[in-house]
MIDREN-613878 format. One line per 3 residues: number of its first residue (from 0); their letters; for each residue x, y, z of N, C-alpha, C, O. Coordinates in pm, whole numbers. Layout:
// residues N
NUM> A> X,Y,Z,X,Y,Z,X,Y,Z,X,Y,Z  ...
// end
This chain:
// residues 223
0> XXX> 82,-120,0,0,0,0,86,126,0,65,236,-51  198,76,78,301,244,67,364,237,-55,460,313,-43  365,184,-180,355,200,-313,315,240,-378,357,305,-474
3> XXX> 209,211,-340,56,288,-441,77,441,-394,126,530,-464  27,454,-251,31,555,-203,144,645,-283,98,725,-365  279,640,-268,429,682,-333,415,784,-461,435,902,-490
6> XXX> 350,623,-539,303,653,-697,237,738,-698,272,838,-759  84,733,-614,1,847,-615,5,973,-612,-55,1043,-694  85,1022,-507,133,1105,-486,275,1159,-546,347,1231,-477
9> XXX> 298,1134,-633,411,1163,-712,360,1206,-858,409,1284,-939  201,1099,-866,137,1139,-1058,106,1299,-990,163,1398,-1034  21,1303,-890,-44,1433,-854,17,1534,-851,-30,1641,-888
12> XXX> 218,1506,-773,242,1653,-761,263,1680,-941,226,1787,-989  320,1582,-1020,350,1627,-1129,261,1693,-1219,294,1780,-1299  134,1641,-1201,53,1711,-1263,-20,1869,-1239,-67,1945,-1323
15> XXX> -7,1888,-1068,31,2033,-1053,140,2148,-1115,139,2270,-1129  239,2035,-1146,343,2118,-1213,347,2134,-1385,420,2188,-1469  261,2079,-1383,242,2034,-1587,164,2065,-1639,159,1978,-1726
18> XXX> 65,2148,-1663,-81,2190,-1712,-145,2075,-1776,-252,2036,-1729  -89,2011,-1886,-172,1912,-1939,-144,1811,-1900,-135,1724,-1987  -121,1776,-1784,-115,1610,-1728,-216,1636,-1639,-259,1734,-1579
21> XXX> -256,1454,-1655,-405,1435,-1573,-380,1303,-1501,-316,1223,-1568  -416,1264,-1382,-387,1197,-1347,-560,1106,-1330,-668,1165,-1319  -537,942,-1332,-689,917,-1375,-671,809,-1262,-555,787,-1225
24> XXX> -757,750,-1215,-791,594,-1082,-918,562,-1115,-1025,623,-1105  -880,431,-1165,-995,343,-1191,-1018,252,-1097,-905,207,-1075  -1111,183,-1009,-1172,68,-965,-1222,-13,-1001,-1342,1,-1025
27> XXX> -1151,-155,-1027,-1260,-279,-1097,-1269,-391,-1082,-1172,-440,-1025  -1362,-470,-1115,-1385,-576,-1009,-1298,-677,-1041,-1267,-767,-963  -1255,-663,-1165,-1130,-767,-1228,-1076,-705,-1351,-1132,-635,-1436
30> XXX> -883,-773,-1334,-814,-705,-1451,-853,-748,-1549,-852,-869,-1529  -899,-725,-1677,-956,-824,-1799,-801,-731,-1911,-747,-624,-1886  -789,-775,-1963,-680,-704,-2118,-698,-810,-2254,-624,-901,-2292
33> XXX> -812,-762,-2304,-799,-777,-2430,-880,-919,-2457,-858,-1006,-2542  -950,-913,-2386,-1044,-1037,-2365,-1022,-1100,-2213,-1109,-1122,-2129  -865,-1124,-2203,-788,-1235,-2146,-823,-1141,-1959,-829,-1021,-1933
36> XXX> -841,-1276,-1858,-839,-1245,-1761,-671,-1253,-1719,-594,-1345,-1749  -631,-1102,-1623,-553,-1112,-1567,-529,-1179,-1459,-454,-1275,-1439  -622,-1102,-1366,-705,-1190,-1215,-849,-1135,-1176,-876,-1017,-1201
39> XXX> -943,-1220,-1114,-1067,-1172,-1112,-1074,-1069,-930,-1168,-1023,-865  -951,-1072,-912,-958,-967,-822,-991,-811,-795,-974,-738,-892  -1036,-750,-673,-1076,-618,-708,-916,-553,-697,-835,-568,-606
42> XXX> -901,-464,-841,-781,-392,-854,-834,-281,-839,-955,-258,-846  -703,-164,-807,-697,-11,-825,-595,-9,-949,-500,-87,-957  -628,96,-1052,-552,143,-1173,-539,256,-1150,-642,323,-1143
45> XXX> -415,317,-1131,-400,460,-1142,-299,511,-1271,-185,463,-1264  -317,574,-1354,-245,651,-1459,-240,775,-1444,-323,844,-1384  -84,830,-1528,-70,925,-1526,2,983,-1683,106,933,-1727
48> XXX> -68,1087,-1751,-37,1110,-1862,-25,1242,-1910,-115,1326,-1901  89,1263,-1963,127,1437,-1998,123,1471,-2160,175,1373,-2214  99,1529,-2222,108,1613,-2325,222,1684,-2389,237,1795,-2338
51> XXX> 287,1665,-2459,435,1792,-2525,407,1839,-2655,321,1810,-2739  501,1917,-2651,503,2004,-2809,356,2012,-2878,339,1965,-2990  248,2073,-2803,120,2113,-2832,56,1960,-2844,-32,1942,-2929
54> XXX> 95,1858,-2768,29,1796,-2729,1,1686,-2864,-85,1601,-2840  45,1681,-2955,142,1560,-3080,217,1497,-2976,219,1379,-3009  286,1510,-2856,348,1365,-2799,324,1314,-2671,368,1377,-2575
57> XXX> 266,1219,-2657,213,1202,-2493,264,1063,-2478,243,962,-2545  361,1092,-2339,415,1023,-2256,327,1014,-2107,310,1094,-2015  289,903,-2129,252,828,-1964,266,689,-1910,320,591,-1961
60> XXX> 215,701,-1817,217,571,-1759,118,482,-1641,65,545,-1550  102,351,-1651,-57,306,-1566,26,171,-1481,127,106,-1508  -63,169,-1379,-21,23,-1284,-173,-47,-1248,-283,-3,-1215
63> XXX> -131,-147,-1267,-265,-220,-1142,-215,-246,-1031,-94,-264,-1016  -312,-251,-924,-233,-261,-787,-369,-376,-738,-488,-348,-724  -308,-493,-722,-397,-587,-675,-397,-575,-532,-305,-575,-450
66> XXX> -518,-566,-522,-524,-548,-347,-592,-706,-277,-678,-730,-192  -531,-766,-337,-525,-897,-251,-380,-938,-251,-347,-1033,-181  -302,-882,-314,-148,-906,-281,-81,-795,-198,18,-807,-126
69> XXX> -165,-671,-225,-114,-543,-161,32,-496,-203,113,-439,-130  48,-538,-361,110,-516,-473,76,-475,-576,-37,-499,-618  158,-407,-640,177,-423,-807,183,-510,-889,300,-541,-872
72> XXX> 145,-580,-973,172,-651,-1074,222,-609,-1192,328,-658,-1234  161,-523,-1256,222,-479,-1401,220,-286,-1349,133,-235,-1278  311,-230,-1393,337,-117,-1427,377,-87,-1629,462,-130,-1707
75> XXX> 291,-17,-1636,310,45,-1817,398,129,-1836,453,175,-1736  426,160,-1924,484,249,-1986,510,325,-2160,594,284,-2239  440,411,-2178,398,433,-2337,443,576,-2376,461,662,-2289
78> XXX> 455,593,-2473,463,720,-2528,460,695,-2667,526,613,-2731  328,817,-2726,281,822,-2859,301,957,-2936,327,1062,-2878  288,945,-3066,274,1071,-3161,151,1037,-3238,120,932,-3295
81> XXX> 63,1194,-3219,-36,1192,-3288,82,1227,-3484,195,1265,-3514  -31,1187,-3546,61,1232,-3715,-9,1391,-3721,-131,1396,-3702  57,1506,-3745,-88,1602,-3811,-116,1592,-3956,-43,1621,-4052
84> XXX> -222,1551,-3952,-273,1525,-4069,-419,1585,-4101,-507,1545,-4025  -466,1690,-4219,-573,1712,-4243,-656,1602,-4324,-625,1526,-4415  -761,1624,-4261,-891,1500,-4321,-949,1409,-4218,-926,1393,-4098
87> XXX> -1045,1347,-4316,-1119,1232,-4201,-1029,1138,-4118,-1093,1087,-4026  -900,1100,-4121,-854,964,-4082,-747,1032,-3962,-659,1112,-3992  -770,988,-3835,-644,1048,-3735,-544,945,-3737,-587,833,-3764
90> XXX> -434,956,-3717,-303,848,-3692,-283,863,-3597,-300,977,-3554  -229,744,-3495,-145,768,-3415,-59,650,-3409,-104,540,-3440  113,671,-3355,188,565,-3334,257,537,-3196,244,625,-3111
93> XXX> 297,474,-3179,337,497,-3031,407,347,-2968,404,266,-3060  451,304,-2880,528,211,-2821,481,223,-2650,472,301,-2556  462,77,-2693,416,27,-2506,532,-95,-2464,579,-188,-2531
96> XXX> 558,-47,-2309,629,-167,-2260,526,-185,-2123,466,-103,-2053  536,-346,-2122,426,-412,-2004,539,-452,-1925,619,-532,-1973  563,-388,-1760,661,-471,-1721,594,-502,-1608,545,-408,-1547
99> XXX> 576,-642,-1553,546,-753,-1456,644,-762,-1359,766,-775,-1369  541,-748,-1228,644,-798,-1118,703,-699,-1071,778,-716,-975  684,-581,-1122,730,-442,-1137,931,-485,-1119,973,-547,-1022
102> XXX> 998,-449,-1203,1130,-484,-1233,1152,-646,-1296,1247,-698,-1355  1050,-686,-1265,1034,-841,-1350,1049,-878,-1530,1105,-819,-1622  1016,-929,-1525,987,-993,-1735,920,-861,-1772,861,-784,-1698
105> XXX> 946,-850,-1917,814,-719,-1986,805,-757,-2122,893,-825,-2174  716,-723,-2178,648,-756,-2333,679,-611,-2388,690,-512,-2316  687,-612,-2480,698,-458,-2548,634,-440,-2715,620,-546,-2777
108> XXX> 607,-345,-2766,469,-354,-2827,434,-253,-2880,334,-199,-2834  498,-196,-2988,487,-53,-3071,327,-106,-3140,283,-220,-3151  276,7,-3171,135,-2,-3244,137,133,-3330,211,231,-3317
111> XXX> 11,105,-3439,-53,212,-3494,-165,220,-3487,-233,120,-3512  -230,349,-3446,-371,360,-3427,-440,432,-3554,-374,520,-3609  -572,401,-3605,-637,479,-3671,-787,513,-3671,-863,417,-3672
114> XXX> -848,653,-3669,-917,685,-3628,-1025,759,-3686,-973,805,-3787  -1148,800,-3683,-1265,820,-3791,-1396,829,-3742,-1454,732,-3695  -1454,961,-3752,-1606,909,-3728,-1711,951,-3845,-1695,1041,-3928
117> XXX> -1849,847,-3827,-1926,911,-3944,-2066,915,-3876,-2082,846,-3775  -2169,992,-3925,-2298,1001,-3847,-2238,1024,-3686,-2300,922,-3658  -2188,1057,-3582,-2183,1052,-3471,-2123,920,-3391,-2128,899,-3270
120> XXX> -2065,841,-3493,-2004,682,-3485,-1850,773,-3479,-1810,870,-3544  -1789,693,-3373,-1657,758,-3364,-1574,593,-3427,-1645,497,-3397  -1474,562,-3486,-1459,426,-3554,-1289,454,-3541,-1223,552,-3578
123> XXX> -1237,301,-3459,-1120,303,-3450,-1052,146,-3487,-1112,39,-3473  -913,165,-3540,-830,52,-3590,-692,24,-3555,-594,70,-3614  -692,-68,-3438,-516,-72,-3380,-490,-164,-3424,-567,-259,-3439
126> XXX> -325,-155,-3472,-247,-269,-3527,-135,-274,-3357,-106,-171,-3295  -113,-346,-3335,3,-389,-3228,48,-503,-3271,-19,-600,-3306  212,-490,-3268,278,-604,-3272,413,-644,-3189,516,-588,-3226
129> XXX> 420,-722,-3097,478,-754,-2996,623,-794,-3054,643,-890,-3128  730,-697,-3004,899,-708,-3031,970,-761,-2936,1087,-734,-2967  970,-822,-2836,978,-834,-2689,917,-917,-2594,810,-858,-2579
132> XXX> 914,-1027,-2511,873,-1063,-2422,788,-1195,-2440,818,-1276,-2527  696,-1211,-2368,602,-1317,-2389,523,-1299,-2557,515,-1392,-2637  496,-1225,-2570,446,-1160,-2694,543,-1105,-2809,517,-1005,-2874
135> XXX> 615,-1153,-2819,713,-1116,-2952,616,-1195,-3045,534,-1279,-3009  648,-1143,-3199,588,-1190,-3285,459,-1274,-3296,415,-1378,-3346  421,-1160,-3215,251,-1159,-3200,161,-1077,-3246,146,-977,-3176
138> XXX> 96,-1083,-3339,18,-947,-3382,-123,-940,-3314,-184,-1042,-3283  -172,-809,-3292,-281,-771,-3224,-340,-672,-3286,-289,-560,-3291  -493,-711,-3361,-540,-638,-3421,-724,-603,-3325,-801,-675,-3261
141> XXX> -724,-481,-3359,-882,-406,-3265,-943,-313,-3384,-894,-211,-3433  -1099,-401,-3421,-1168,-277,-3471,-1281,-233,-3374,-1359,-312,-3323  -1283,-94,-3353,-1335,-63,-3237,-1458,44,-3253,-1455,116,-3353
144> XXX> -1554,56,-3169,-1663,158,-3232,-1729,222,-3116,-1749,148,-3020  -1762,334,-3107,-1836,424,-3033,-1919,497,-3003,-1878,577,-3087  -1982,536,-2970,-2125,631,-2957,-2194,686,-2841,-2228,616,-2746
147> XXX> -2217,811,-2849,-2269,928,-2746,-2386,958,-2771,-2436,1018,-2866  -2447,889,-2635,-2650,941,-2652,-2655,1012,-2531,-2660,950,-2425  -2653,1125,-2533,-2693,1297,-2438,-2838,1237,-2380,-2943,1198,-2432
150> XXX> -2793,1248,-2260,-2905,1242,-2118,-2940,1365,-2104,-3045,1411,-2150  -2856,1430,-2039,-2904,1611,-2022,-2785,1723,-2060,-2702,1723,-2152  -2801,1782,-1992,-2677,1905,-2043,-2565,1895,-2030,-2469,1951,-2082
153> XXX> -2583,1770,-1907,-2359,1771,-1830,-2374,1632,-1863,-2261,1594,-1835  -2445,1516,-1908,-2446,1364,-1848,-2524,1318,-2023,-2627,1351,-2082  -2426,1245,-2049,-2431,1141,-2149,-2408,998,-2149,-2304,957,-2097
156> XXX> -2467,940,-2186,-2404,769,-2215,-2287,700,-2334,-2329,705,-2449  -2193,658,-2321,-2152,604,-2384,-2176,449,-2411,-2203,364,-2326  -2158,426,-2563,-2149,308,-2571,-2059,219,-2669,-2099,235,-2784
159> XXX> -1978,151,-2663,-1863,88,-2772,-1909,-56,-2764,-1998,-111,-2700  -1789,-112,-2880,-1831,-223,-2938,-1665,-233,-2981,-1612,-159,-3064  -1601,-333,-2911,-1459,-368,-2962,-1420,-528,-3027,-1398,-621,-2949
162> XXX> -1414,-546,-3159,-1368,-699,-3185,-1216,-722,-3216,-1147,-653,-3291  -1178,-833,-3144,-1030,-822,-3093,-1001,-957,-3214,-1076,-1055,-3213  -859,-944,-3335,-795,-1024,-3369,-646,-1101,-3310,-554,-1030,-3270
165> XXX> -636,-1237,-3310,-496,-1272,-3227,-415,-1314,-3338,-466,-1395,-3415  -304,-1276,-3359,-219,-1391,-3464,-87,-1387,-3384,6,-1311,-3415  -83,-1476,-3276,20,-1523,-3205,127,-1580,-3251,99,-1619,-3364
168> XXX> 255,-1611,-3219,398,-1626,-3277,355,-1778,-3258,387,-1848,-3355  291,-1843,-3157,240,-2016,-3145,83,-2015,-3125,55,-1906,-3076  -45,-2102,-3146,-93,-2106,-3122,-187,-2129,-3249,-144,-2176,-3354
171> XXX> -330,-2088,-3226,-443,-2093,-3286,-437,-1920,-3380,-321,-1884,-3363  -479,-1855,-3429,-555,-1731,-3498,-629,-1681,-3531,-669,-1718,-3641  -694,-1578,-3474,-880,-1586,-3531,-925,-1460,-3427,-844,-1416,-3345
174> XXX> -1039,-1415,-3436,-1115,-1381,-3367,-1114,-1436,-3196,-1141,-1544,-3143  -1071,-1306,-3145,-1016,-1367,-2993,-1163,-1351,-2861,-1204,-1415,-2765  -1195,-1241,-2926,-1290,-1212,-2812,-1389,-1051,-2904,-1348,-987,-3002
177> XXX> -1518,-1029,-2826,-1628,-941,-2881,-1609,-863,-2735,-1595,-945,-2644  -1604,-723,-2691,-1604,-629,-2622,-1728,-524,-2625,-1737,-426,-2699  -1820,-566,-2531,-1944,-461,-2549,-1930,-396,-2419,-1920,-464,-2316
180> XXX> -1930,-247,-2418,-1974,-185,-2320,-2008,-24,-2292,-1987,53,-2385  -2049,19,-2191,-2148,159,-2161,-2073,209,-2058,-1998,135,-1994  -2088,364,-2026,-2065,412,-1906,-2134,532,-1984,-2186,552,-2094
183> XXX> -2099,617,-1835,-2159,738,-1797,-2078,826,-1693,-2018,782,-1595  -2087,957,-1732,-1963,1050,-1644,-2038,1112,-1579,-2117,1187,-1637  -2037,1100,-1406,-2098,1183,-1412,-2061,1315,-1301,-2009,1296,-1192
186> XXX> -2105,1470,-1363,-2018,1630,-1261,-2030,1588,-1130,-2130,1547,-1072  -1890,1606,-1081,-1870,1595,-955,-1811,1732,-903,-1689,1746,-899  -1904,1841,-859,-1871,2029,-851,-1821,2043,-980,-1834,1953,-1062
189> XXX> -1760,2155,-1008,-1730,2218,-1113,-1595,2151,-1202,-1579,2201,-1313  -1526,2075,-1174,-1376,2017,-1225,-1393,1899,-1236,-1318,1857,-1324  -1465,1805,-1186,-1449,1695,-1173,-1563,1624,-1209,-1673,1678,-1223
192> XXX> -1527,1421,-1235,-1637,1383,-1286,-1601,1236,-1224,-1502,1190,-1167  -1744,1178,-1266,-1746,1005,-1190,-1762,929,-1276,-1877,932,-1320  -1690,852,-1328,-1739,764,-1467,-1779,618,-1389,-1714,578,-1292
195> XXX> -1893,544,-1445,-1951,416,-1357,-1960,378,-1526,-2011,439,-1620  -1897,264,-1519,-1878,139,-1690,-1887,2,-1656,-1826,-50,-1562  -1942,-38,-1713,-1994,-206,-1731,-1978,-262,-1853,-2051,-233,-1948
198> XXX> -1871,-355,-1861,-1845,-433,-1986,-1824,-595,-1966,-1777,-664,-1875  -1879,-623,-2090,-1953,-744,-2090,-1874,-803,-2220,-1862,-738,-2324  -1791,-1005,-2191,-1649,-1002,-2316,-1751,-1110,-2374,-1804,-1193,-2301
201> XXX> -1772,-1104,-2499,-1815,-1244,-2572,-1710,-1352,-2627,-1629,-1319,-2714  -1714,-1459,-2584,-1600,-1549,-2648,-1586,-1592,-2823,-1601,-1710,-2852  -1566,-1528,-2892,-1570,-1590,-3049,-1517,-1699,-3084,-1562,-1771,-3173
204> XXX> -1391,-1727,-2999,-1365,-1884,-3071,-1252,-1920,-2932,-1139,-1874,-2916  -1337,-2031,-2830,-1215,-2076,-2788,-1098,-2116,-2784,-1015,-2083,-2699  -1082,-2187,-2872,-937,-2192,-2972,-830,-2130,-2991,-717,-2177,-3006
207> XXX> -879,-1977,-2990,-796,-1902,-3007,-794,-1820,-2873,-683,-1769,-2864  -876,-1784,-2760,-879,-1725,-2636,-1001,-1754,-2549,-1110,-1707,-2581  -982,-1843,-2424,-1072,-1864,-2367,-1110,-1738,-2252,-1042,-1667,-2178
210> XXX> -1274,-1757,-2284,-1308,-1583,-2218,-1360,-1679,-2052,-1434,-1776,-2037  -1275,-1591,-1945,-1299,-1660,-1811,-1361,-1579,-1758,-1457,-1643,-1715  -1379,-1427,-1716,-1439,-1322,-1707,-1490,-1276,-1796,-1424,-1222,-1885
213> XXX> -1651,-1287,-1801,-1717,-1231,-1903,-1792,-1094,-1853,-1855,-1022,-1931  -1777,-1067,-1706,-1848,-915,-1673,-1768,-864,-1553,-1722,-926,-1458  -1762,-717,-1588,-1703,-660,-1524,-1700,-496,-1486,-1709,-418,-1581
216> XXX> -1692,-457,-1388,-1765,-308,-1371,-1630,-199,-1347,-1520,-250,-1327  -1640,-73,-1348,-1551,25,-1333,-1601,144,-1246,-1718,181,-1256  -1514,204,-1161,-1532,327,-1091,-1410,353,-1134,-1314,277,-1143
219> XXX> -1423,529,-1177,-1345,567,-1179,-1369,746,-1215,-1473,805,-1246  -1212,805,-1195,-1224,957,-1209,-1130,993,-1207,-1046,924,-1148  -1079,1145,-1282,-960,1187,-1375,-903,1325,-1267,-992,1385,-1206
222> X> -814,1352,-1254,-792,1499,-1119,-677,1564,-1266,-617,1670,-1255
// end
């Protein structure tokens, strides 16, 4: 716990000192990534993420902190470039390292993101491919989808729809898992907000990823 705590207090002062860093803590009832259960334990996620050179490069970083070990397990680490580009299609590229055990093994994992909306459909496409670790020569593909239905003036619903591809360096290939889920933010005084999310994993093909956690809820909020 005097870890977390450490961390905590270290995203916060920085982000006093940084204008565009935000520091975010999620609550959930289990780690899920990408279908795959981590542990069905209740974790704390705290991230912390800054903005540079008008905000084209953002460097941050996220942990889970299992509080049935009263540890860390994985600490992140990423930093991306938006492309500037005029027109419908956003880019982004960027590099993730997953390190376990915190100083332990890590996977590492440059991606490209691409991005689009039409009618009020926000529509996204990640390529990831694993250089490093358990996941070397692993590709990870997400087509992903979104949508905002306005409750009242401050409070909207969200809702996405994520289908996850695996083409692992061993294994099976295919359709890994279906990602449906909703939340809602909601004003907490004038700065602040409460996001409450519920997502629900469909299994597409055991073969290729067995879904062990299929529901799972979120608290969370951004300072």
């Amino acid at each position: 716990m005097k870890k977390f705590i450490t961390l905590l207090s270290a995203a916060v002062a920085a982000t006093v000192m940084t204008a565009s860093a935000e520091v975010s803590i999620d609550l959930v009832s289990a780690y899920v990534f990408r279908g795959a259960t981590i542990n069905d334990e209740f974790n704390i996620q705290p991230g912390f993420e800054t903005g540079m050179f008008g905000d084209l490069f953002t460097v941050g970083t996220w942990g889970n902190f299992n509080t049935d070990t009263s540890e860390f397990d994985e600490i992140d680490y990423y930093i991306g470039y938006t492309v500037p580009l005029e027109g419908p299609v956003s880019v982004d590229i960027g590099y993730t390292e997953y390190v376990y055990n915190v100083g332990g093994e890590a996977d590492r994992e440059p991606y490209i993101a691409l991005g689009s909306s039409a009618a009020g459909v926000d529509f996204g496409l990640l390529f990831a491919y694993g250089v490093g670790g358990a996941i070397e020569d692993s590709l990870y593909l997400e087509l992903s989808a979104g949508y905002a239905v306005p409750v009242s003036e401050d409070v909207e619903v969200s809702l996405g729809a994520a289908l996850g591809y695996l083409d692992p360096d061993s294994g099976d290939s295919g359709f890994s898992h279906l990602t449906l889920d909703a939340g809602v933010d909601l004003p907490v005084g004038e700065d602040y907000s409460l996001s409450l999310g519920v997502t629900y994993i469909v299994e597409t093909d055991d073969e290729v990823q067995e879904i062990d956690e299929d529901f799972y809820f979120t608290i969370g909020t951004v300072l």
